[in-house]
C-alpha positions as MATLAB code, in Angstrom:
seq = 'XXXXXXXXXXXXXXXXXXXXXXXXXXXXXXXXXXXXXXXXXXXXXXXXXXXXXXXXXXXXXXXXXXXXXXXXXXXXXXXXXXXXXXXXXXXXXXXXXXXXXXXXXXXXXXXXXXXXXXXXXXXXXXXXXXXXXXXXXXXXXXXXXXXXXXXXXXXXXXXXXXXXXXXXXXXXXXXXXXXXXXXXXXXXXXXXXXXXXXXXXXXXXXXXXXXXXXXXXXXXXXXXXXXXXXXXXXXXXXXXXXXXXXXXXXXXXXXXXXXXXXXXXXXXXXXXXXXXXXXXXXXXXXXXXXXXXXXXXXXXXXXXXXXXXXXXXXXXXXXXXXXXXXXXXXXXXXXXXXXXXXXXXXXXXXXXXXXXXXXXXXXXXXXXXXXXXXXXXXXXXXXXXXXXXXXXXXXXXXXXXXX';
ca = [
      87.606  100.356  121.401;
      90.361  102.009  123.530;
      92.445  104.339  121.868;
      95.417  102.716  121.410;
      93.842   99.746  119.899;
      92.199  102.495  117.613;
      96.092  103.576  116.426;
      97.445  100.280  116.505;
      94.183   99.418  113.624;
      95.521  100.877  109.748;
      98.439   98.897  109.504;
      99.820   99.244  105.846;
      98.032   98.133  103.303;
     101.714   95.639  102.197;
     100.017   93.559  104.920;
      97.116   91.872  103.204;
      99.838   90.519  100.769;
     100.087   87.759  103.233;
      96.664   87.001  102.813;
      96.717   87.443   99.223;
      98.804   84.055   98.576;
      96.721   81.152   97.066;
      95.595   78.667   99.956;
      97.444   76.057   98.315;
     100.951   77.978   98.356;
     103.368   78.217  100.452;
     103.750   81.833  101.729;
     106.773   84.297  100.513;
     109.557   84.604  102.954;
     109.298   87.333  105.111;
     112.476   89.697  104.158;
     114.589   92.095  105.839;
     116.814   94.426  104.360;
     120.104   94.782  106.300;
     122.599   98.314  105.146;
     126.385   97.171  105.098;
     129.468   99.005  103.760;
     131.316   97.456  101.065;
     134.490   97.794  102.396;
     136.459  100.588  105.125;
     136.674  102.742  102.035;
     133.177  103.579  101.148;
     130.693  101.884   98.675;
     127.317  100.058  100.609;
     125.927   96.631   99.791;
     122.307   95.842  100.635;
     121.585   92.431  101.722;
     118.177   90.995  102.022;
     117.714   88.114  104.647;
     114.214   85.698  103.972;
     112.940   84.902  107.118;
     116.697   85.969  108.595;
     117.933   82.383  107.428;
     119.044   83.162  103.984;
     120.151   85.441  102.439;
     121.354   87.636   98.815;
     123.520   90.723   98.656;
     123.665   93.460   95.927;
     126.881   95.841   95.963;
     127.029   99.481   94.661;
     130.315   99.202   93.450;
     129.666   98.769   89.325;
     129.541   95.435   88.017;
     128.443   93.744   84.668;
     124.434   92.866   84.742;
     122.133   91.802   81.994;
     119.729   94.916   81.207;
     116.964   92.903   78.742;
     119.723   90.928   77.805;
     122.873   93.133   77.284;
     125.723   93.150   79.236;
     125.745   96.795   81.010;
     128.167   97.804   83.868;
     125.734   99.402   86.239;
     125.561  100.157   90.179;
     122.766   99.266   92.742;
     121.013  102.539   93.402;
     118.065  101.368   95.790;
     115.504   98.741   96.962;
     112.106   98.199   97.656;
     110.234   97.193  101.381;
     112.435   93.776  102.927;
     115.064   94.336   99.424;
     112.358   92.367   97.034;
     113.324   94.650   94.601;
     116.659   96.036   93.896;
     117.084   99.489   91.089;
     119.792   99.672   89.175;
     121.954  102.259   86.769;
     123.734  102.141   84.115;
     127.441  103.818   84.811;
     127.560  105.614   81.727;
     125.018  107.987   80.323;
     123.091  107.403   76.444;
     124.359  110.092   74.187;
     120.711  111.433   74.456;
     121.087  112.499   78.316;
     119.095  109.624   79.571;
     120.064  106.748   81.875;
     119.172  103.253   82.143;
     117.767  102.137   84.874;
     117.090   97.964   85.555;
     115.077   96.781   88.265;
     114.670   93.265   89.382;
     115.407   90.770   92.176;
     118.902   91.104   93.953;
     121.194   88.593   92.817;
     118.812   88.095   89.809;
     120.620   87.056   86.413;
     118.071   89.055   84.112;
     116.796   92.759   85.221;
     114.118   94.261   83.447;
     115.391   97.948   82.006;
     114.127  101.163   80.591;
     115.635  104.833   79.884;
     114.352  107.799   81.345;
     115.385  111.272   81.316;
     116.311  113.296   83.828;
     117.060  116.721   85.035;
     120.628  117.473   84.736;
     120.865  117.983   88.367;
     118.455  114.955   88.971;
     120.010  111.948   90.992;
     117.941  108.535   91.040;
     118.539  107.051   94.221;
     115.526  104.527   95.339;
     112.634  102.468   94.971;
     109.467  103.821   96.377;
     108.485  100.715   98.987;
     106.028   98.856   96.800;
     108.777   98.887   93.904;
     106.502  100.924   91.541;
     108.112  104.289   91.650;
     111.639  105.445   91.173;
     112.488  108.604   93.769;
     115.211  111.147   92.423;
     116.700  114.172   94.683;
     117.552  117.390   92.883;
     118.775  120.468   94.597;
     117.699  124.168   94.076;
     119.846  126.535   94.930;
     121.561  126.385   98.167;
     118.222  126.030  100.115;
     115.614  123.278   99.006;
     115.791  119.782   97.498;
     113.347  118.111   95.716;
     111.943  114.704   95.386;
     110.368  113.066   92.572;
     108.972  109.913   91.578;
     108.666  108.253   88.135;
     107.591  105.379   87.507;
     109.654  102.119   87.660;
     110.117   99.650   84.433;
     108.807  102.288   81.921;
     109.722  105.635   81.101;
     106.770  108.457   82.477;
     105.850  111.369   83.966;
     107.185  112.586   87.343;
     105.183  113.644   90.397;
     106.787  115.935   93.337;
     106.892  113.662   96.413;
     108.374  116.358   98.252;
     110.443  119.412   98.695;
     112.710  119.443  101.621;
     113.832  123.142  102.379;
     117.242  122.498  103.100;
     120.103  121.027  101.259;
     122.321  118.311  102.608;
     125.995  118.769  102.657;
     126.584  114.643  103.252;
     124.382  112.098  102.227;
     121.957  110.546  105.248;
     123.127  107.150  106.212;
     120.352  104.742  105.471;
     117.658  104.980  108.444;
     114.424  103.815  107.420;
     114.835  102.362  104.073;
     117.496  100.977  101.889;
     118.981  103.622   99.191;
     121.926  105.739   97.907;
     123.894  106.511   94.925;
     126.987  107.718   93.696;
     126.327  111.175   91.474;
     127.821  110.774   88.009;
     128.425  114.715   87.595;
     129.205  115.252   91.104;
     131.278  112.424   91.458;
     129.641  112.604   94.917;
     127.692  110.316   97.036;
     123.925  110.822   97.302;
     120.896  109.814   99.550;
     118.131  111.238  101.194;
     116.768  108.747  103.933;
     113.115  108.590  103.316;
     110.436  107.055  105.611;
     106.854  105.935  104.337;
     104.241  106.823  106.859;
     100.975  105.813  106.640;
      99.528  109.127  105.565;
     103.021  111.002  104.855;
     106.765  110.989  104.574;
     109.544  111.395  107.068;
     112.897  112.613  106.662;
     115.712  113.522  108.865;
     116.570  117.004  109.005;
     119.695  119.185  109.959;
     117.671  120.123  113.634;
     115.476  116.767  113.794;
     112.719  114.569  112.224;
     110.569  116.073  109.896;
     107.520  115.419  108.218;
     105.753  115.806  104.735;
     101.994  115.260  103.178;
     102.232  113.776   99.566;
     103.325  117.045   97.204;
     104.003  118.743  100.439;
     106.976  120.887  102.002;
     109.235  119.180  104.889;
     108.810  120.534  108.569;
     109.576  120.249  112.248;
     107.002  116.819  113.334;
     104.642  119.114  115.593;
     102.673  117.460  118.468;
      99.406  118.427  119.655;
     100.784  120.423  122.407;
     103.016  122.798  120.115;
     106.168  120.907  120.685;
     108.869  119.716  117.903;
     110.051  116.449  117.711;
     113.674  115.289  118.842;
     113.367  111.503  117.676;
     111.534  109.375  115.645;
     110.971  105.545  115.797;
     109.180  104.476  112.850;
     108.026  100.706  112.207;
     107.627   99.085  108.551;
     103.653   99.636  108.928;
     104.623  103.432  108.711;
     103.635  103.751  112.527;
     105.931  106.370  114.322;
     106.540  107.323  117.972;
     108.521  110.796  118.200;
     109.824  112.233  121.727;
     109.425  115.800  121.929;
     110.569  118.007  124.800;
     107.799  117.774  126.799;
     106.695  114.173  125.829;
     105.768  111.114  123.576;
     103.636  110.579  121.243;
     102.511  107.610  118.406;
     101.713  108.841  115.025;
      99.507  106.569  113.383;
      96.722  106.814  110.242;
      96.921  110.922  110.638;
      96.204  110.272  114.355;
      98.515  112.238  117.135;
      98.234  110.359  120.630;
     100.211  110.483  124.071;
     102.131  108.148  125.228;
     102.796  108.033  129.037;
     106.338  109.772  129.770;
     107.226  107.641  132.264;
     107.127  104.649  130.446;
     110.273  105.690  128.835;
     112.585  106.209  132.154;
     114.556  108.932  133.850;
     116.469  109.182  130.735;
     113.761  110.365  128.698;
     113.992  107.512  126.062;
     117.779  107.699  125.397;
     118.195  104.377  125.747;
     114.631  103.700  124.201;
     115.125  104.943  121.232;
     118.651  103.910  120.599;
     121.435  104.997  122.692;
     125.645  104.675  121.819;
     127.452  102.965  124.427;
     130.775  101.386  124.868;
     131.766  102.988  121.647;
     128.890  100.934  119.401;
     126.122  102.359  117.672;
     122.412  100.679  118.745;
     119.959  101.112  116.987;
     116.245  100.235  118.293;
     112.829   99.491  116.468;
     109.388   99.908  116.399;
     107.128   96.659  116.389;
     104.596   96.497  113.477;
     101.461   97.703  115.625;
     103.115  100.164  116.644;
     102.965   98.466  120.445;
     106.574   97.932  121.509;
     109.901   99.259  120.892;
     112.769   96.241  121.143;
     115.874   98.265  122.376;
     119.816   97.498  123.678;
     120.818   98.070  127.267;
     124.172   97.058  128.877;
     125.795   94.334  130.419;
     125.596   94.325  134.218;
     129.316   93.696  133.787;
     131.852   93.191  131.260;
     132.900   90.961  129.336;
     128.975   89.887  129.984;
     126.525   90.192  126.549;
     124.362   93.146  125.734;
     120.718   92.306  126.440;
     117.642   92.769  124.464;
     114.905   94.541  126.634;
     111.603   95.166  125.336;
     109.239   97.945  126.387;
     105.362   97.111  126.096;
     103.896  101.109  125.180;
     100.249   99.573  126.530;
     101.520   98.578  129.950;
     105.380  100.320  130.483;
     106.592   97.208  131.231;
     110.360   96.601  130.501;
     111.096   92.869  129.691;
     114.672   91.633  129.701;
     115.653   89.181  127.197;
     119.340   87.415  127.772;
     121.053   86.978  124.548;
     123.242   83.858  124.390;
     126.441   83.359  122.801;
     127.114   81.357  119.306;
     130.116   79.337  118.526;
     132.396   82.342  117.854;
     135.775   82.668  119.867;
     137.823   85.748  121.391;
     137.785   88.619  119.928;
     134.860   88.185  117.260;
     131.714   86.825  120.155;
     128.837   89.153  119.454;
     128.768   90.884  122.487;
     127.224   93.859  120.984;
     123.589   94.231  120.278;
     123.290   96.476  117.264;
     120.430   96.367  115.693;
     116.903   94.876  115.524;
     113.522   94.378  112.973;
     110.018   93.263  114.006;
     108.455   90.307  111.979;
     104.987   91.327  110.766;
     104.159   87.560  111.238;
     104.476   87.023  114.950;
     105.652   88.785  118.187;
     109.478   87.831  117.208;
     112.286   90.059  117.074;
     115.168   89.883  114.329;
     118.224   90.678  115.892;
     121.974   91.991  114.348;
     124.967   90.817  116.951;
     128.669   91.576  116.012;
     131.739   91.895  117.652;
     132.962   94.847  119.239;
     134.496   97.815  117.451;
     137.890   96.717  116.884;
     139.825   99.151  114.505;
     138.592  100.973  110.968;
     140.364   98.492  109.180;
     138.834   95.166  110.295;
     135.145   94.622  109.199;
     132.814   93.302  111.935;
     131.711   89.333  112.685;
     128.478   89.508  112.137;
     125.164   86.979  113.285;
     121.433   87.194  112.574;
     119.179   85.485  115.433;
     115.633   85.608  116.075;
     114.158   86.228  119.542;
     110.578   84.942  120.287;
     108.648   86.678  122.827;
     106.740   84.243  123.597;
     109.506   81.617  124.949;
     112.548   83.887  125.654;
     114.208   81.587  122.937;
     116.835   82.706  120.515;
     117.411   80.690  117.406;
     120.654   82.060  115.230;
     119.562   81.970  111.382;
     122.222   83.213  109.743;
     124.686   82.010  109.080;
     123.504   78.141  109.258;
     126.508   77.223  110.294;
     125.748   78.884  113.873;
     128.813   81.230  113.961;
     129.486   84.865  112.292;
     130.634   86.359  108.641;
     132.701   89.061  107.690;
     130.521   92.877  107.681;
     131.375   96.216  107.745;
     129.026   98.782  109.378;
     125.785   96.093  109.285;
     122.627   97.350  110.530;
     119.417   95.921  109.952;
     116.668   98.259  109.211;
     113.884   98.421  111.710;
     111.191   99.812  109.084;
     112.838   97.615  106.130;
     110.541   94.567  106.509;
     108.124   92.784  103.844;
     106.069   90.446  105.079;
];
């Protein structure tokens, strides 16, 4: 066994849910969480695409839900893996200093809710990706922040996830995972973008990508060779490839492995690992196994469309995947590749097209398609209708994915 077969082996353990469902069933739809702004003002809305064709949304902005039956304005605070399950709070505090929290399925008309209490400097702001732990951020001091987990759907004891040794003057913009919330003392918005790895977390620091055991302390992602990581790819297995100054490498199951620099061009993986161009973000993602890495490249000329390429980390091969139009007219076509997700059920990439960036105050035309590898073909799922909806900011998260 070679040794990238050997990395490419412990994919999560979410993956034998497809192989969990009764023979007689149909299976779940694979989801994907997408991250979208509410409006140019602020706020975020998760929406949660099943197998790209359909789709819910959840906003943050407070709204009346049923909490075990009672009509409670409350916010949407996080999700689980693919946005199966979406946390909720309550907007105003119990006069005993707890909160309410609700969990259930976005878009659900009953959630499931509980009270837990918190520190007073304690901010609940996700699910933990199996939708069995609730994460909180509180900040010591000017110089660490840490991360807890309770339990979800019952008030309990809290374990340290993590302490991160610095203390973030903005929120993170959601990178892995769905999550945020909007501080009720601060009056401030909160989230620390957290990424499950298969044997640890990853976070984005103030100098980089950092890493964390379980209960441990955040630091600089170190390779083999004594380097520190500059990027980080990470897939919804919790597979990671990081680029260092002196190389590449896939972090997989503890395991530390080379990649071969050259596979990633004279660039050094700019454009691999997600490069801004023409004044639009791209963002690029890691396949499942951890074996390619679906990114954006350019037109040859405008007003042509932004290609999908994908890069094959066994062989270095580049493969070049034309992206078509849909029915959309001047000046909403999706020209611009933004964003991308791997299926975990076949070698098929979901893909986020939009329009280009047109002003602050217009939201983007947005499309979800599906490339197959296999064909070259591109299907467009949503919407059905074959054209593009209203979004503002939409990404799809590359390590957001539930099979």
């Amino acid at each position: 066994m070679s040794a990238f077969t050997r990395a490419c082996t412990p994919v999560l353990a979410l993956s034998l849910l497809l192989v969990a469902t009764p023979a007689n069933a149909a299976p779940a739809p694979e989801s994907i969480a997408s991250f979208q702004a509410s409006d140019q003002l602020g706020g975020h809305e998760l929406h949660r695409y099943d197998n790209g064709a359909s789709t819910v949304a959840e906003s943050a902005y407070p709204k009346p839900r049923s909490f075990n039956g009672v009509s409670t304005e409350s916010r949407l605070i996080g999700a689980s893996l693919g946005g199966r399950q979406a946390l909720f709070q309550a907007v105003a505090a119990n006069p005993d200093g707890t909160l309410t929290l609700g969990v259930g399925a976005p878009g659900a008309a009953e959630l499931r809710s509980w009270t837990q209490r918190f520190a007073a400097a304690e901010t609940p702001f996700d699910l933990t990706p199996d939708g069995h732990g609730v994460v909180t951020t509180e900040t010591v001091g000017d110089t660490e922040t840490v991360l807890r987990r309770y339990p979800a759907g019952r008030a309990g004891k809290e374990v340290v996830l993590a302490r991160l040794p610095e203390v973030k003057r903005f929120p993170d913009r959601a990178e892995f995972q769905y999550s945020g919330n909007y501080d009720r003392t601060t009056h401030k918005h909160v989230n620390v973008s957290l990424g499950y790895g298969q044997d640890r977390l990853y976070a984005r620091g103030e100098q980089g990508p950092l890493w964390a055991r379980y209960g441990g302390t955040f630091g600089p992602i170190t390779t083999p060779d004594g380097a520190t990581a500059d990027r980080i790819l990470l897939s919804a297995s919790g597979i990671a490839v990081v680029r260092t100054p002196t190389g590449f490498w896939r972090i997989s199951a503890g395991r530390v492995e080379p990649l071969a620099a050259e596979h990633f061009g004279a660039d050094r993986g700019e454009r691999v690992f997600g490069e801004n161009f023409h004044d639009n973000e791209h963002r690029s993602a890691l396949s499942v196994r951890g074996d390619k890495i679906a990114y954006a490249v350019p037109p040859p000329s405008t007003p042509d469309f932004e290609a999908l390429v994908v890069l094959d980390l066994r062989t270095g091969t580049h493969t070049r995947y034309v992206l078509p139009p849909n029915s959309m007219t001047f000046p909403f076509i999706p020209w611009v590749m933004g964003s991308a997700a791997w299926s975990w059920r076949d070698d098929s990439v979901y893909l986020m097209r939009h329009n280009r960036w047109l002003s602050p105050h217009q939201p983007r035309m947005l499309t979800v398609q599906s490339l197959n590898l296999a064909d070259g073909k591109v299907r467009t799922l949503w919407p059905n209708d074959g054209g593009s909806v209203r979004g503002w900011q939409p990404v799809l998260l590359g390590a957001d994915v539930h099979p």
